[in-house]
C-alpha positions in Angstrom: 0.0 0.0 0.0 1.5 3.2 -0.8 1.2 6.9 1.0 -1.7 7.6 -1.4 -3.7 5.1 -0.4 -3.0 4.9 3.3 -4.0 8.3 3.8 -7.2 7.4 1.5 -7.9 4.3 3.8 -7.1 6.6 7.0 -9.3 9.2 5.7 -12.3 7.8 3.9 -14.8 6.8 7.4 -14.1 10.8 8.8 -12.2 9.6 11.8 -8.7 11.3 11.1 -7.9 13.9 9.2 -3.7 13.8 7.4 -2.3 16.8 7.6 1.5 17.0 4.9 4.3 18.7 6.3 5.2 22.0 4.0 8.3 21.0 1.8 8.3 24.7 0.1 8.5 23.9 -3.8 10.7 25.5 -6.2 7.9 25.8 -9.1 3.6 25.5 -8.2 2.7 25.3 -11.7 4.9 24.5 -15.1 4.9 26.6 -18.3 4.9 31.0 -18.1 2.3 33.2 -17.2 0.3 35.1 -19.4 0.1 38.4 -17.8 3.5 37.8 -15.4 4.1 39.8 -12.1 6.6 39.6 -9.6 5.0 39.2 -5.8 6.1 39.1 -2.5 5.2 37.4 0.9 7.0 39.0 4.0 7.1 38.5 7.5 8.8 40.1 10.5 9.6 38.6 14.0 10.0 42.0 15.9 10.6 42.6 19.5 6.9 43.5 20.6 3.5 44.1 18.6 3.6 48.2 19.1 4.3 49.2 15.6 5.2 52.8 16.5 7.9 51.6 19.1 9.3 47.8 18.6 11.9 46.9 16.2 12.2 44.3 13.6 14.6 41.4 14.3 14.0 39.2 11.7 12.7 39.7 8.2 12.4 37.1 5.5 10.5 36.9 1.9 9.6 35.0 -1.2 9.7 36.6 -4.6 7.4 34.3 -6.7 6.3 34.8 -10.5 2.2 34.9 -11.0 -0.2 35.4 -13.5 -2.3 38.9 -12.8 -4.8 37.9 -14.7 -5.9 34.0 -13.2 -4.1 34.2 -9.8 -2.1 31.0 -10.5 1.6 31.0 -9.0 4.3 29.8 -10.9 7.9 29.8 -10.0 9.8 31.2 -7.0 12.3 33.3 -7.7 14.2 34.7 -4.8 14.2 33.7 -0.8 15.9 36.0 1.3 15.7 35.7 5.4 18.2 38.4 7.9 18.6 39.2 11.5 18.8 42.4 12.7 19.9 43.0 16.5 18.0 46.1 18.1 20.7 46.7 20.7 18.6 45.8 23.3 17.8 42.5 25.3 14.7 40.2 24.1 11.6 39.7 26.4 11.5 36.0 27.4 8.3 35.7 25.7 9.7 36.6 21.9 12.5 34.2 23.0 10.3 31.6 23.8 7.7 32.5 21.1 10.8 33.0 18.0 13.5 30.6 19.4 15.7 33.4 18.6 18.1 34.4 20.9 20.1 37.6 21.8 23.4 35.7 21.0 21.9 35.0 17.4 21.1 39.1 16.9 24.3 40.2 18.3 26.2 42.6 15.4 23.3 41.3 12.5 21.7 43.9 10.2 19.0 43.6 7.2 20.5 43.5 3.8 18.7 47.4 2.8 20.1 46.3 -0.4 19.1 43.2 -1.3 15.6 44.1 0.5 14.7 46.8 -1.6 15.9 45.6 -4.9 13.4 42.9 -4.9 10.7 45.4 -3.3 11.4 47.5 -5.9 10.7 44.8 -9.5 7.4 43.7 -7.1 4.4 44.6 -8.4 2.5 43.1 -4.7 3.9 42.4 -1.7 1.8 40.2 1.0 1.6 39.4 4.2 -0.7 37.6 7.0 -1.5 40.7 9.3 -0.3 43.1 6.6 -1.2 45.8 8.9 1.3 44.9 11.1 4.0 43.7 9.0 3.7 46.8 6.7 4.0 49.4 9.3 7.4 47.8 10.7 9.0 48.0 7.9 8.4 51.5 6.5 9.4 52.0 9.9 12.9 50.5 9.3 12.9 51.6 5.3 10.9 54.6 4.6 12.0 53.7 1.1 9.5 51.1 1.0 6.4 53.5 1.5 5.4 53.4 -2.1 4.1 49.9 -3.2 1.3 47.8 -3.1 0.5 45.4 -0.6 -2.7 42.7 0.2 -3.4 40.9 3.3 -4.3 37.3 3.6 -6.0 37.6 6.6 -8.1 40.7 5.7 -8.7 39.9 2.1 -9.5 36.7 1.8 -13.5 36.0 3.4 -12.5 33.0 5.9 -15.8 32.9 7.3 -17.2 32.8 4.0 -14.9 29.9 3.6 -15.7 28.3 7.1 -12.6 29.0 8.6 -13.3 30.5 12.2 -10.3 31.2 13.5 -7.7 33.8 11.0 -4.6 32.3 12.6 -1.8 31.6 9.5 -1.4 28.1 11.5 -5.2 27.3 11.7 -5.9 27.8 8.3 -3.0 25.7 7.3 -4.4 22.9 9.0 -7.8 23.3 7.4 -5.9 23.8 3.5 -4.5 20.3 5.1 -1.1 21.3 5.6 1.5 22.0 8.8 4.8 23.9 9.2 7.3 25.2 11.6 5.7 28.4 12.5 7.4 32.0 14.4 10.2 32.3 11.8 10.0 34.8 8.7 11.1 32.7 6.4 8.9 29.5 7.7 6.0 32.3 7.8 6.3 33.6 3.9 6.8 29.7 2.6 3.2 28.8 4.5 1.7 31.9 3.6 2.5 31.7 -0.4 1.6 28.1 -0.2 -2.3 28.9 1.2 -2.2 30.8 -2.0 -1.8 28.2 -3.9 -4.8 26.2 -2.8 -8.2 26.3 -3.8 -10.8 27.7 -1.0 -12.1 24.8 0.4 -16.4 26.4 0.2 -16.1 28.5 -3.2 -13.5 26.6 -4.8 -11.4 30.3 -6.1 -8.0 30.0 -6.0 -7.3 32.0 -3.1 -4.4 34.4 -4.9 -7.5 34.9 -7.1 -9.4 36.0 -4.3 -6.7 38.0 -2.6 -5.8 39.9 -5.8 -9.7 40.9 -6.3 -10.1 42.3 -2.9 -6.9 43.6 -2.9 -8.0 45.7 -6.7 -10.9 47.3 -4.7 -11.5 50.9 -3.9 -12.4 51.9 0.0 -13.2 54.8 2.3 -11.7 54.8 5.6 -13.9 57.2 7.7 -13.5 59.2 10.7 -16.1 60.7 12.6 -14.5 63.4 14.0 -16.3 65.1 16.9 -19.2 61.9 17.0 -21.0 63.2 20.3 -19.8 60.4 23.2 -23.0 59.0 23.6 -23.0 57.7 20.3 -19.9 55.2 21.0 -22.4 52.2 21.2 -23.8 53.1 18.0 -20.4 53.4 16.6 -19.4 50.2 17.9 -22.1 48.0 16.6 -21.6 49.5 13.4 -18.5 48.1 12.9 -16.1 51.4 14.1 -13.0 51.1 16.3 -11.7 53.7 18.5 -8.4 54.8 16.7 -6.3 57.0 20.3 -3.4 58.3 18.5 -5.7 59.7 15.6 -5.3 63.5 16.1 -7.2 66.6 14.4 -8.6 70.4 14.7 -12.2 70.8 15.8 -14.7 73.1 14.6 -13.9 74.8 17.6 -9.9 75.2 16.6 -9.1 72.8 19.2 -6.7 70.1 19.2 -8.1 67.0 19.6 -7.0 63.0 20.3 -8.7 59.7 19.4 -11.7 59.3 16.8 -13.9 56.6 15.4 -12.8 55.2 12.1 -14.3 52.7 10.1 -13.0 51.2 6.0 -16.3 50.4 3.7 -16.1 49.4 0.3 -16.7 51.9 -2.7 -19.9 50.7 -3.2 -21.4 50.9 0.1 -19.7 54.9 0.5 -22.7 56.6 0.0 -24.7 54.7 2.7 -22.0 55.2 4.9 -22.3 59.1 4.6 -25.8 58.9 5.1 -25.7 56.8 8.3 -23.0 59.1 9.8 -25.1 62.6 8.9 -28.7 61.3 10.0 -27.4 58.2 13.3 -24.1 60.2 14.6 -24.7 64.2 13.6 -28.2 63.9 13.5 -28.6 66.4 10.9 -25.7 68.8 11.8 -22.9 69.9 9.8 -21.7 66.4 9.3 -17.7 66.8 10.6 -16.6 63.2 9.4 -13.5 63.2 7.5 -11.8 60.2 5.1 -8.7 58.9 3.3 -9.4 56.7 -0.1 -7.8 53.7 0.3 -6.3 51.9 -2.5 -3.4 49.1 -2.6 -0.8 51.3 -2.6 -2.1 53.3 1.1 -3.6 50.3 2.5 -2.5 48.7 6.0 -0.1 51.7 6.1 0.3 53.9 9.2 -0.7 56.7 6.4 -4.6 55.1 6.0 -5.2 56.0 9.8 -4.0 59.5 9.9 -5.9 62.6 9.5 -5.4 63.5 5.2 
């Protein structure tokens, strides 16, 4: 009996489930790609989740070659993975978490170079938590402000998909697949390989998927001076309170903290209507918005005042 069938046999009265070790490959589909683009999965290990204050010690990618116009992911091209030591001792818990050491960071630096070269030819770069990963590193290379990214956390529909939990690990298991998780490099492989798989209730090839939500126009909006009895309101909505947002009132004050909320293009004009008749009841509506594309999105700049 080979593997096939065992895992067939194991399988076929629901009992167990087989789950296949990633082993990254070198090429997902044969031949070239009509409409080619160079992309990018990314992820940092960083000394703390505070974007604004934490530093990145570990970055790694994989440039692969796709087709813009289908989704389908053909060869890698490039894997690059660095240390970088922030000059300061880890917390026990991104030790324990990372397995990296301060021994292993001690004198290491990114390669700017090689980093943004492959940035640069990359028509997309992706990552699971983009909002995160994308606001470290402009952090560490403001050169990198300018480019495109998608999120495959926020832009695929997992619940759509019955996936309940948006963990890169989880829904690994559920594509039926396992890796060695908490290390950039590790990270990008498993994250370019769920992009490779069809979604297991729609069947759309989930780069597919990613690259239509990541095409789409959206409003982030801020409703500035929202009286504070609204918050519930807010809240159910679908708003989250933003602290370090800061603005003018009508009043010429200086002001921190708003409620901000992204909608689709489509649903823009609702959302203007909601806000004037549900938060400013009628009043001088004071709301304010960026327009969010792929090239603002998940940065630090779509949650500032424009």
């Amino acid at each position: 009996m080979n593997t096939h069938e065992m895992i067939l046999k194991l399988e076929q009265d629901g009992k167990y489930k087989v789950l296949e070790r990633l082993d990254a490959p070198q090429v997902y589909n044969d031949g070239s790609p009509q409409t080619p683009r160079i992309g990018i999965v990314l992820d940092t290990e960083t000394t703390g989740l505070d974007t604004a204050r934490d530093k990145i010690i570990e970055l790694g990618f994989v440039a692969f070659e796709y087709d813009a116009s289908t989704g389908s992911i053909y060869r890698i091209l490039h894997e690059y993975g660095g240390f970088e030591d922030p000059k300061q001792p880890l917390s026990d818990i991104v030790k324990q978490v990372t397995g990296i050491s301060d021994d292993i960071l001690q004198g290491q630096s990114l390669d700017e170079e090689e980093i943004l070269k492959w940035l640069n030819q990359s028509s997309l770069i992706i990552a699971h938590n983009a909002a995160f990963d994308r606001q470290m590193l402009e952090r560490r290379l403001p050169q990198s402000v300018d480019t495109n990214w998608a999120c495959t956390m926020n832009d695929i529909n997992w619940q759509d998909e019955n996936i309940s939990s948006l963990k890169l690990d989880y829904i690994a298991y559920k594509l039926g697949y396992f890796f060695e998780g908490h290390r950039a490099v590790n990270d990008a492989q498993a994250t370019l390989h769920l992009l490779s798989k069809n979604l297991p209730d729609t069947g759309r090839l989930a780069m597919a998927e990613l690259l239509t939500h990541a095409r789409e126009k959206s409003r982030r909006f801020f409703a500035v001076g929202a009286p504070f009895d609204k918050k519930d309101e807010l809240r159910e909505r679908g708003y989250r309170w933003l602290a370090t947002y800061a603005y003018t009132d009508n009043r010429g004050s200086n002001k921190k903290g708003v409620w901000s909320k992204a909608v689709p293009e489509s649903d823009i004009s609702d959302e203007e209507a909601w806000l004037t008749e549900n938060i400013y009841q009628g009043k001088a509506a004071q709301f304010v918005y960026n327009d969010i594309t792929a090239n603002n999105r998940y940065s630090s700049s779509e949650f500032e005042a424009g």
